[in-house]
The first five atom37 places (N, CA, C, CB, O) and aatype in JSON, in Angstrom:
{
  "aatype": [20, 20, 20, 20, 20, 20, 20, 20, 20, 20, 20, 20, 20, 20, 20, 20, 20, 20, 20, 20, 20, 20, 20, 20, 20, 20, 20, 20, 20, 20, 20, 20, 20, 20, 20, 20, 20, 20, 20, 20, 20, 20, 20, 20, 20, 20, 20, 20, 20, 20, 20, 20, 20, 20, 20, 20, 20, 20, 20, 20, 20, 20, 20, 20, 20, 20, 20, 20, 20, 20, 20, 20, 20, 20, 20, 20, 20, 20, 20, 20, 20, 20, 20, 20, 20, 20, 20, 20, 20, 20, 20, 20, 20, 20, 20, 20, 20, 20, 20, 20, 20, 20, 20, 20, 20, 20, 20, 20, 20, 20, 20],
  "atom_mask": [
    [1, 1, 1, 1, 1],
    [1, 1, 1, 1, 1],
    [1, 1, 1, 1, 1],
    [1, 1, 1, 1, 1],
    [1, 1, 1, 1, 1],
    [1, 1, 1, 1, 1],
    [1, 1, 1, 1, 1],
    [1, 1, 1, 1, 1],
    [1, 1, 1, 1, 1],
    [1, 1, 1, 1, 1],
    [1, 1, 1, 1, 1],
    [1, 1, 1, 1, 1],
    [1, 1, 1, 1, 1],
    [1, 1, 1, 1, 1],
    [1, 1, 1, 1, 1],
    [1, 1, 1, 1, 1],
    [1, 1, 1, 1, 1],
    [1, 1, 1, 1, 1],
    [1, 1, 1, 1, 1],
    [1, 1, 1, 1, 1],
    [1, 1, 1, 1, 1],
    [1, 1, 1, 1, 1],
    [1, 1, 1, 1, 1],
    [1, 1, 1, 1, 1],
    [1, 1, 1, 1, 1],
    [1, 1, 1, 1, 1],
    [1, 1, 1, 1, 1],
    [1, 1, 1, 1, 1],
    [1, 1, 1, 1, 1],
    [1, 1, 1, 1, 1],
    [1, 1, 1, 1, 1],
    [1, 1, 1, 1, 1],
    [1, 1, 1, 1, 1],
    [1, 1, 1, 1, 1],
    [1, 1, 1, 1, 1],
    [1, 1, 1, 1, 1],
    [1, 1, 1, 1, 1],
    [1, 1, 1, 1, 1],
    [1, 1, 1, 1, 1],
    [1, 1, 1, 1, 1],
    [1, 1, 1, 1, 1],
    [1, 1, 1, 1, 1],
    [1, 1, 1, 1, 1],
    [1, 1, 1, 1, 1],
    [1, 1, 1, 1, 1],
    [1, 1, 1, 1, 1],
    [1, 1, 1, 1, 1],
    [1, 1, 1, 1, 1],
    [1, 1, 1, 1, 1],
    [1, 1, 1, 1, 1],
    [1, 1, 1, 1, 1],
    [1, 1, 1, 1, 1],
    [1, 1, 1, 1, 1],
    [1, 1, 1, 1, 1],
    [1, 1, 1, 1, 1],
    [1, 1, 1, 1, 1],
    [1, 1, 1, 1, 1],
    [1, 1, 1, 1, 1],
    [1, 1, 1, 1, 1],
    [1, 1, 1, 1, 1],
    [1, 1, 1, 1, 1],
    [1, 1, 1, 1, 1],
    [1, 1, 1, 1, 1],
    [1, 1, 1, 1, 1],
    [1, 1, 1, 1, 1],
    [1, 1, 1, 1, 1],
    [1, 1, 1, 1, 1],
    [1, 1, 1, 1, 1],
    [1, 1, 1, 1, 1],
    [1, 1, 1, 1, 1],
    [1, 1, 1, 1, 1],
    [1, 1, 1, 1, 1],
    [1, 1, 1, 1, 1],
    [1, 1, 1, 1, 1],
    [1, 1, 1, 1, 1],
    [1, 1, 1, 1, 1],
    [1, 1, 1, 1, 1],
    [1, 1, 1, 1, 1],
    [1, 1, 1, 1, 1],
    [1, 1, 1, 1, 1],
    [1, 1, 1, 1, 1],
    [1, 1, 1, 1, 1],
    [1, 1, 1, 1, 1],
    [1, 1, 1, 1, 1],
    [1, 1, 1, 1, 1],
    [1, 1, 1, 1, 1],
    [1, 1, 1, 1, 1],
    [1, 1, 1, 1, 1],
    [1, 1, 1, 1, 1],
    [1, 1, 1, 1, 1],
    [1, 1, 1, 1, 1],
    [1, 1, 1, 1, 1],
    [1, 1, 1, 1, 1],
    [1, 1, 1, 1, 1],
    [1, 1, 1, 1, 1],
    [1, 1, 1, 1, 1],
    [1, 1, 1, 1, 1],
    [1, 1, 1, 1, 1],
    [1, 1, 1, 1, 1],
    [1, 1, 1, 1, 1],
    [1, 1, 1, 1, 1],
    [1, 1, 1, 1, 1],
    [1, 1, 1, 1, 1],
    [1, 1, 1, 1, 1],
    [1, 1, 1, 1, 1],
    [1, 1, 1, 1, 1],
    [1, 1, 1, 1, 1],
    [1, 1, 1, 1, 1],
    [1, 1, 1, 1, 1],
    [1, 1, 1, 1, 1],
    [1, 1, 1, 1, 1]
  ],
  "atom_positions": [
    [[-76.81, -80.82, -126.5], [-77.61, -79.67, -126.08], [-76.86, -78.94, -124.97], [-79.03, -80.12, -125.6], [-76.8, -79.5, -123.87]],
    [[-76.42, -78.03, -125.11], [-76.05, -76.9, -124.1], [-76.89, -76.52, -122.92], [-75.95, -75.72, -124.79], [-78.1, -76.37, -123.03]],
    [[-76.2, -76.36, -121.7], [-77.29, -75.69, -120.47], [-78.59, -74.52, -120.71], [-76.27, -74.87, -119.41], [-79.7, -74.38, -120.2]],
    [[-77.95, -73.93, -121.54], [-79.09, -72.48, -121.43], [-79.65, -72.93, -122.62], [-78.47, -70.59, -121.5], [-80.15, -71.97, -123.22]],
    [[-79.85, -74.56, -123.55], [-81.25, -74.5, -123.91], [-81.94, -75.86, -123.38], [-81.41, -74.3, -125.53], [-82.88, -76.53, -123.8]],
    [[-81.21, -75.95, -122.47], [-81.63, -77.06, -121.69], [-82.98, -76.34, -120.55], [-80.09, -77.76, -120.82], [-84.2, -76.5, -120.49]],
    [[-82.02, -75.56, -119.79], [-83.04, -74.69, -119.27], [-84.31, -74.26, -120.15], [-82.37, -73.53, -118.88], [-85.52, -74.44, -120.03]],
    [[-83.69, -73.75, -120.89], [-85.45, -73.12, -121.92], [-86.43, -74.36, -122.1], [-85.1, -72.51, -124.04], [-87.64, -74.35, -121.84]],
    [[-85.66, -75.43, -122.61], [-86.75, -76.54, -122.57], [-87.49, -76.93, -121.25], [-86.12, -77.78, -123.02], [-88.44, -77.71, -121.28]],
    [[-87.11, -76.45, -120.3], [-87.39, -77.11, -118.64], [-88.23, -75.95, -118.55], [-85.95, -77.33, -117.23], [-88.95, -76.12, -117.57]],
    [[-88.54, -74.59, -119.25], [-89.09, -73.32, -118.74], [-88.23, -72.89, -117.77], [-90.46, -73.4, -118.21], [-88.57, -72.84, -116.58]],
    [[-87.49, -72.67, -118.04], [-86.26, -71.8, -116.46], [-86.51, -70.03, -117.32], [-83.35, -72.65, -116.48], [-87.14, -69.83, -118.36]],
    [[-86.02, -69.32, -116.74], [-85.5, -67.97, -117.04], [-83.99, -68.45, -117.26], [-85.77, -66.74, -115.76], [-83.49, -69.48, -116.81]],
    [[-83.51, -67.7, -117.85], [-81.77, -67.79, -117.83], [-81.47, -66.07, -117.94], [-80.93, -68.89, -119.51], [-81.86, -65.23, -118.75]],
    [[-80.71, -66.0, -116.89], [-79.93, -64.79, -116.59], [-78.67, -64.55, -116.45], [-80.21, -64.4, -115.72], [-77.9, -65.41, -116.01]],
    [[-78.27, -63.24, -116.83], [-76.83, -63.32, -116.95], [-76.47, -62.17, -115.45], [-76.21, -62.71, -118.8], [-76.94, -61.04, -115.3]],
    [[-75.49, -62.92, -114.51], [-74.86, -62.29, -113.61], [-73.46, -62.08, -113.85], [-75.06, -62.87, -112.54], [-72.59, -62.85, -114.26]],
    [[-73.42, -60.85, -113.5], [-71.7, -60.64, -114.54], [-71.13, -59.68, -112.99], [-71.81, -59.14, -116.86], [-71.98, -58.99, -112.41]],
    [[-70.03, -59.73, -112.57], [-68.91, -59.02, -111.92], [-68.19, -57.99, -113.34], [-67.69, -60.38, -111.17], [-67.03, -58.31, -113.57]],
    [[-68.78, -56.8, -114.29], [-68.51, -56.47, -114.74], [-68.05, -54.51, -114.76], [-69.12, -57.22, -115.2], [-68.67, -53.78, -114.0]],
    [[-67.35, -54.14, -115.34], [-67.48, -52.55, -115.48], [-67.98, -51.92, -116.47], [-66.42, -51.95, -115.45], [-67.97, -50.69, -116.61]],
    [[-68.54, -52.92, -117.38], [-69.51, -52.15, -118.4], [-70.91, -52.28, -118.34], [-69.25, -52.51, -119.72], [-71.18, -53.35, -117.78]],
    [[-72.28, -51.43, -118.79], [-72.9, -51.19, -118.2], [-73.99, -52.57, -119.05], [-73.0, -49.63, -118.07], [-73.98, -53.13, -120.14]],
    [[-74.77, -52.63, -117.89], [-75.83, -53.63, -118.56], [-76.09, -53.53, -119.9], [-77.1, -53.53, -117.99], [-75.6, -54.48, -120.51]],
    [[-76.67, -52.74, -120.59], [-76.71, -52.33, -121.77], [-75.33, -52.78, -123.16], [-76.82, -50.86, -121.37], [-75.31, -53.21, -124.31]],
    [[-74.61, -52.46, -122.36], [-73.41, -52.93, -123.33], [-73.17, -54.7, -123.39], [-71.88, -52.15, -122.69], [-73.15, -55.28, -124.48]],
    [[-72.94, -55.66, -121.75], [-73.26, -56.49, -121.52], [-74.31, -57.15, -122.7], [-73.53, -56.24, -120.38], [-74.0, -57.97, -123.57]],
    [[-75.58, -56.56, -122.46], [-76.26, -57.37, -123.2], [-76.12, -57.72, -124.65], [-77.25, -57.02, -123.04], [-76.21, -58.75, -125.3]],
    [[-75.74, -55.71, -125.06], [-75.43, -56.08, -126.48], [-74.22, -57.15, -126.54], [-75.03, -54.71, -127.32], [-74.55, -57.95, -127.42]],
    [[-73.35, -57.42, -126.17], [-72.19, -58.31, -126.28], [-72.67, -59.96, -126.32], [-71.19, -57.98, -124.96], [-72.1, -60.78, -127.04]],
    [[-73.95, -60.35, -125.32], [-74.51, -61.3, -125.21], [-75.44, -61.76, -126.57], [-75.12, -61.08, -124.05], [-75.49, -62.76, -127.28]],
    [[-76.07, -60.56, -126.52], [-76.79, -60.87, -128.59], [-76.15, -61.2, -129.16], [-77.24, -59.86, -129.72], [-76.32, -62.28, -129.72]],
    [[-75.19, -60.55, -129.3], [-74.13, -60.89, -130.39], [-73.62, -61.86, -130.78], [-73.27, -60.47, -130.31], [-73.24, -62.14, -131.92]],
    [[-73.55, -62.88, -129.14], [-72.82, -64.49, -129.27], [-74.4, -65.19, -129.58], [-71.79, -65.28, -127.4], [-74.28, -66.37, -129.28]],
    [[-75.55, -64.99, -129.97], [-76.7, -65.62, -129.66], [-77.2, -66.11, -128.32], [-76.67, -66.53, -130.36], [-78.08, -66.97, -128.23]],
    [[-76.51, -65.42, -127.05], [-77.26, -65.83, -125.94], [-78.12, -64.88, -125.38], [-76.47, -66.26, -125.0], [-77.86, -63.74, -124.99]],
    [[-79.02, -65.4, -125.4], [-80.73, -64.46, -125.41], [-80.82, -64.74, -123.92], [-82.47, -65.25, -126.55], [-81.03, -65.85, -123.43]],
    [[-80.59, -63.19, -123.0], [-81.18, -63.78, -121.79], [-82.22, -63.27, -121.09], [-80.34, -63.89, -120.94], [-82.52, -62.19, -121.6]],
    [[-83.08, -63.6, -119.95], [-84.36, -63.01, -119.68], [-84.02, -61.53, -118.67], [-85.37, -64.29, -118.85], [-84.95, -60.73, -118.58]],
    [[-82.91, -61.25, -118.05], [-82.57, -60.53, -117.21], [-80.8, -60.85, -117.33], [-83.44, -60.85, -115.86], [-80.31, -61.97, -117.27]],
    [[-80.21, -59.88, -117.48], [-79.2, -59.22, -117.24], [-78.64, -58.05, -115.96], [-79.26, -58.81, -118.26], [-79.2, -56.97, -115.78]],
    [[-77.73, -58.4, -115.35], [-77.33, -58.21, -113.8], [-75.91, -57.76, -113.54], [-77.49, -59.55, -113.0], [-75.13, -58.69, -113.37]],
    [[-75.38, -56.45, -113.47], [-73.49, -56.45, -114.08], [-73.54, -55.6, -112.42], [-72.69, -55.1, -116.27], [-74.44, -55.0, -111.83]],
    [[-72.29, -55.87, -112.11], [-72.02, -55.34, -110.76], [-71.82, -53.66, -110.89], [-70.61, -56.12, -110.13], [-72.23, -52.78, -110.14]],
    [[-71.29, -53.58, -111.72], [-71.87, -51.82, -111.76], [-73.08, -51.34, -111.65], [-71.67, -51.14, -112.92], [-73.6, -50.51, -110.9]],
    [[-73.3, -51.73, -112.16], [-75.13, -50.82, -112.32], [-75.43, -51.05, -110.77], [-76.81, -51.87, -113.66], [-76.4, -50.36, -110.45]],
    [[-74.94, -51.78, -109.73], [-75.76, -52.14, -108.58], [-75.27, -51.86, -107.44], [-76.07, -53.36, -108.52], [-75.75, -51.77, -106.31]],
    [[-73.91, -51.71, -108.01], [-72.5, -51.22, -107.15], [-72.56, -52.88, -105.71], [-72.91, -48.82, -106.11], [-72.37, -52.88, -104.49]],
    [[-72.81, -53.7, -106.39], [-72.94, -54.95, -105.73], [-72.07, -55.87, -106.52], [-74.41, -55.43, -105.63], [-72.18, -55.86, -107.75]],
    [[-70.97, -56.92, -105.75], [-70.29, -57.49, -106.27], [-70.59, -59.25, -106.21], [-69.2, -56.94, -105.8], [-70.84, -59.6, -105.05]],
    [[-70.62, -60.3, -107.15], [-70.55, -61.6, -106.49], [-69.3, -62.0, -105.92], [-70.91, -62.58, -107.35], [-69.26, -63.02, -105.23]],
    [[-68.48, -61.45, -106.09], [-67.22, -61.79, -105.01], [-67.56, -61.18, -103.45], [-65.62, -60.95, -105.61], [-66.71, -61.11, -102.57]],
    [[-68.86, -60.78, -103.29], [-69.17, -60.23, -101.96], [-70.45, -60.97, -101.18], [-69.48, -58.67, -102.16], [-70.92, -61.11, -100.06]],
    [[-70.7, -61.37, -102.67], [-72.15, -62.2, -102.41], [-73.2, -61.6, -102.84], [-72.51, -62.47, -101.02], [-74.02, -62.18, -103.55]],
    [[-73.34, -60.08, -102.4], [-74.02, -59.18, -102.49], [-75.34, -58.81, -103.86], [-73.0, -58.39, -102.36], [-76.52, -58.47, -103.9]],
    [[-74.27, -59.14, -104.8], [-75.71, -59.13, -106.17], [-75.97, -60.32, -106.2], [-75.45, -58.66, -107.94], [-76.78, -60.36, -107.12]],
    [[-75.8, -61.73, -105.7], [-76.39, -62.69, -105.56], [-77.58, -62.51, -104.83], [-75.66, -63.48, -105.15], [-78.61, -62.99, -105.3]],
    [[-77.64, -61.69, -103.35], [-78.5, -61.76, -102.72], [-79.07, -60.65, -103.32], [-78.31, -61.89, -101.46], [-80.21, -60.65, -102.86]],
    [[-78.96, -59.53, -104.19], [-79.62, -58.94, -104.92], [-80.81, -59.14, -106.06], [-78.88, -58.58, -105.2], [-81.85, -58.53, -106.31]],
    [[-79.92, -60.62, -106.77], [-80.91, -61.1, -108.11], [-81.82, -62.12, -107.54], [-80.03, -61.86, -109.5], [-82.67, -62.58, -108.3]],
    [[-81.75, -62.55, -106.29], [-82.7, -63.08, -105.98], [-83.76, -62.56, -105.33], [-82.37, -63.83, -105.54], [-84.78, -63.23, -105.21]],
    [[-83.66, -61.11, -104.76], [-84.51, -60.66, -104.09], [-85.29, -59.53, -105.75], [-83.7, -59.89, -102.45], [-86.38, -58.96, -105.79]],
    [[-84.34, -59.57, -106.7], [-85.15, -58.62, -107.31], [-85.76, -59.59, -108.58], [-84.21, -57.17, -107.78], [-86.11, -59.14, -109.67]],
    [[-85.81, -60.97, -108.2], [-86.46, -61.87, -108.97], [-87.03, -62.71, -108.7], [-86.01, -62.29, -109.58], [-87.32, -63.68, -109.41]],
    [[-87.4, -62.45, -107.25], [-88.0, -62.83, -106.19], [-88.26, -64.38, -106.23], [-89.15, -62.04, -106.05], [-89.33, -64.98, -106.16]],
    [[-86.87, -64.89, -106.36], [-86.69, -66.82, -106.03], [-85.81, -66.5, -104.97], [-85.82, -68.14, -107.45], [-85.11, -65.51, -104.79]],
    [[-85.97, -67.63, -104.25], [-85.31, -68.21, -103.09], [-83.67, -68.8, -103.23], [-86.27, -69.39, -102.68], [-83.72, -69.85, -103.88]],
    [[-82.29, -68.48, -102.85], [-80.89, -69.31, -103.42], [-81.25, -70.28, -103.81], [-79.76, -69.69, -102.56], [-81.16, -70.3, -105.03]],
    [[-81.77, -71.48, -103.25], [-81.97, -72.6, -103.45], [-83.02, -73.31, -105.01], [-82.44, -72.8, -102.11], [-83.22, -74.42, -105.5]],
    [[-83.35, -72.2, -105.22], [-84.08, -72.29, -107.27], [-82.77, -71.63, -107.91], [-86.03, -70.86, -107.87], [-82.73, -71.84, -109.12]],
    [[-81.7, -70.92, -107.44], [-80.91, -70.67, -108.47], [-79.8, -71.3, -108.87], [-80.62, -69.69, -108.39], [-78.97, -71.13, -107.97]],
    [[-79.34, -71.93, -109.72], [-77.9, -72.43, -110.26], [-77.48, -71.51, -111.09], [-77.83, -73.77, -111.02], [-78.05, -70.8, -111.92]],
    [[-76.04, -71.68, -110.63], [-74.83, -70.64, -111.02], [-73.86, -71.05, -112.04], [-73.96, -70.32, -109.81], [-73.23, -72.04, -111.67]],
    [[-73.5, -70.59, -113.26], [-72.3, -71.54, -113.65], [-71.39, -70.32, -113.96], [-72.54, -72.75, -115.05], [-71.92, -69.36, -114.51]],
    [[-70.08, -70.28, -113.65], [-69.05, -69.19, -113.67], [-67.4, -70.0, -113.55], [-69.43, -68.05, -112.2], [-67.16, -71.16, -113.22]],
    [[-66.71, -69.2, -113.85], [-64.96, -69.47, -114.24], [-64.43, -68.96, -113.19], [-64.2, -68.7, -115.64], [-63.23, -69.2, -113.09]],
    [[-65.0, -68.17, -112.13], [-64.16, -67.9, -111.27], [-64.36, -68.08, -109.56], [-63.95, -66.7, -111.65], [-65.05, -67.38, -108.82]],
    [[-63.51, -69.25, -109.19], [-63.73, -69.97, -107.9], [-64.26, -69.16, -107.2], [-62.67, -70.52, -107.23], [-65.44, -69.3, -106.88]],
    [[-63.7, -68.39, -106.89], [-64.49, -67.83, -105.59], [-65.53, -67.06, -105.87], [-63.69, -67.03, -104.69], [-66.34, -67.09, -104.95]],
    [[-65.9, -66.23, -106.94], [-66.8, -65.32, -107.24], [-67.99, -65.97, -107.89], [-66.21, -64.32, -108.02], [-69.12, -65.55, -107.68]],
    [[-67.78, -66.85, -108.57], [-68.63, -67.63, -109.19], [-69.29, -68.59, -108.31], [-68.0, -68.23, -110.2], [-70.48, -68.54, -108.03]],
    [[-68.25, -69.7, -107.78], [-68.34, -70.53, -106.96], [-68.81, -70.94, -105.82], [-67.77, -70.62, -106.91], [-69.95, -71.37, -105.6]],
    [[-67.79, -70.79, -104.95], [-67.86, -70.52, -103.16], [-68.46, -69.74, -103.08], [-66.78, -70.18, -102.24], [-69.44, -70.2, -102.49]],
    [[-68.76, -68.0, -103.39], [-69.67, -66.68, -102.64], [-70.75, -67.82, -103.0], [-69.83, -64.64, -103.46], [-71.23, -68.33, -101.99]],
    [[-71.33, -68.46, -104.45], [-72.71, -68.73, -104.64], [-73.14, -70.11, -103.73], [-72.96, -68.93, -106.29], [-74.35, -70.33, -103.65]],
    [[-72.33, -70.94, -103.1], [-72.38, -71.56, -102.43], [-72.7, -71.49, -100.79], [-71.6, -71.88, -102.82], [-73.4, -72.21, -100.07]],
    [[-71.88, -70.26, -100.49], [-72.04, -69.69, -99.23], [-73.28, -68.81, -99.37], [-70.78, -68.93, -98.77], [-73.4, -67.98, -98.47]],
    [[-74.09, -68.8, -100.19], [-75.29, -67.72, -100.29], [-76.19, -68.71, -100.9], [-75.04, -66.2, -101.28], [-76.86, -68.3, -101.85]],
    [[-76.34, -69.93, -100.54], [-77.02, -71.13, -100.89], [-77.39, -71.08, -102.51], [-78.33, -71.26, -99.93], [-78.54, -71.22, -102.94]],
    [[-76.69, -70.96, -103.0], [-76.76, -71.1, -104.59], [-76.29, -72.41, -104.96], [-75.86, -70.02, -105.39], [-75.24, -72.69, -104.38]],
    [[-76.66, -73.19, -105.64], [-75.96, -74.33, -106.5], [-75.19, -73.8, -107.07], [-76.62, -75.12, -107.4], [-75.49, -72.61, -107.16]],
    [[-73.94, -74.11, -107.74], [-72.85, -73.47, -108.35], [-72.4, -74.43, -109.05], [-71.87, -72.87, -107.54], [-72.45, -75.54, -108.53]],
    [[-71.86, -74.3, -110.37], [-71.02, -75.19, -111.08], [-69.49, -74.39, -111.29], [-71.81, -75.59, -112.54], [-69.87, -73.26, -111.61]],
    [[-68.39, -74.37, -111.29], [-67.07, -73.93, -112.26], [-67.02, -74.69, -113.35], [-65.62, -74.08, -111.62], [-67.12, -75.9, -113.54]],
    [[-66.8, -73.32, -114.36], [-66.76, -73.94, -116.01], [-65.38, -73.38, -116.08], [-68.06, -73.28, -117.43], [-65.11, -72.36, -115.44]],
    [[-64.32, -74.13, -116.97], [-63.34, -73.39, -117.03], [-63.08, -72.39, -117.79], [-62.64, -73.94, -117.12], [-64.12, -72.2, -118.43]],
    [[-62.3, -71.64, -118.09], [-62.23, -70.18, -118.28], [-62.02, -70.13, -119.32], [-61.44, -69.39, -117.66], [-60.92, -70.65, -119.51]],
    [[-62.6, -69.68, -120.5], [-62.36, -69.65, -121.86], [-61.15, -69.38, -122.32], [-63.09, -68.89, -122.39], [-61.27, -69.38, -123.55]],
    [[-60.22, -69.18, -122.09], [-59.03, -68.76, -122.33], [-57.93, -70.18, -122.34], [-58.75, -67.6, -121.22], [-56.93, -70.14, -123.05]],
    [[-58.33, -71.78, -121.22], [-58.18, -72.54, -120.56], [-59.12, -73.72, -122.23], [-58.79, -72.12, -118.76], [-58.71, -74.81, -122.65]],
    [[-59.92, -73.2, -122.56], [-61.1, -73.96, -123.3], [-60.67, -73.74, -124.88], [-62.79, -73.25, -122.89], [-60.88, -74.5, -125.82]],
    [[-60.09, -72.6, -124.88], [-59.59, -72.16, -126.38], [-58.22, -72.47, -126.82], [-59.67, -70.68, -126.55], [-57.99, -72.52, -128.03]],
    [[-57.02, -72.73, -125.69], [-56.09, -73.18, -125.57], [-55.97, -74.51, -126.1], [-55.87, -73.01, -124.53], [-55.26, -74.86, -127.04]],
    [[-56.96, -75.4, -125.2], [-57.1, -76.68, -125.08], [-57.87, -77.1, -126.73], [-58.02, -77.0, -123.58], [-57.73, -78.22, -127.22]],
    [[-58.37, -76.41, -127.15], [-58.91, -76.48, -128.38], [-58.02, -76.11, -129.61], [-60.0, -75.7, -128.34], [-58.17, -76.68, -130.69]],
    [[-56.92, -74.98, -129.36], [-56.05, -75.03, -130.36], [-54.96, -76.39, -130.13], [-55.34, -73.59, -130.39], [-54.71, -77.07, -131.13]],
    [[-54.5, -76.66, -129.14], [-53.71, -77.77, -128.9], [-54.38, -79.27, -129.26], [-53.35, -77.66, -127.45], [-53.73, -80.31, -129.29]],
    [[-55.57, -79.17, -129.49], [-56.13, -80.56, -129.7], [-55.85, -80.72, -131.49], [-58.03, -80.65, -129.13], [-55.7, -81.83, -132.01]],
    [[-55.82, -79.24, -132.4], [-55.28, -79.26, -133.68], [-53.89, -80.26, -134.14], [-54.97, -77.83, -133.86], [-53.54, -80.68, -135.24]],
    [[-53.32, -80.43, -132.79], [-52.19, -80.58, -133.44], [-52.05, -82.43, -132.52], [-50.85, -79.0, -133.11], [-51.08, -83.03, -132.05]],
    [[-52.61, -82.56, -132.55], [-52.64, -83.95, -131.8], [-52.9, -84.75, -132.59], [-53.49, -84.17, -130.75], [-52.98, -85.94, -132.26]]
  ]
}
């Protein structure tokens, strides 16, 4: 079982926080597409707030009105993902970077 239907079974919301330049709307469509259904969608454009600043962290919590400490984070990139969500009392996990995951998955072909 994967995290985001782990969450659904627990009743969580699952949201997507993205450091992105395309607009929520597009985001999401991109998210349908892989089958990840989320309750709120959050891209640093639309907010002109970055998680490498912290800033839409302390944004999605005030505009989803939980406290850091109800939110866990999971993201590929140390500091933006990571440490900002840590230093902004977020639980945080690093997942590695799909690129790192797809590699490791073509190389396991040949093993």
């Amino acid at each position: 079982m994967d995290v985001i239907e782990k969450a659904r079974e627990l009743g969580k919301r699952v949201i997507a926080v993205s450091d992105m330049y395309l607009p929520e709307s597009v985001e999401r469509e991109i998210l349908d597409s892989s089958l990840y259904d989320m309750d709120a969608v959050y891209v640093s454009c639309d907010y002109d707030k970055t998680k490498g600043s912290g800033k839409l962290f302390d944004f999605v919590c005030k505009k989803e009105n939980i406290k850091p400490e109800e939110m866990v984070h999971f993201g590929d990139n140390y500091i933006s993902d990571y440490s900002e969500a840590i230093n902004h009392g977020i639980s945080a996990f690093q997942t590695p970077k799909i690129v790192d995951y797809e590699i490791s998955e073509q190389e396991n072909k040949y093993l």
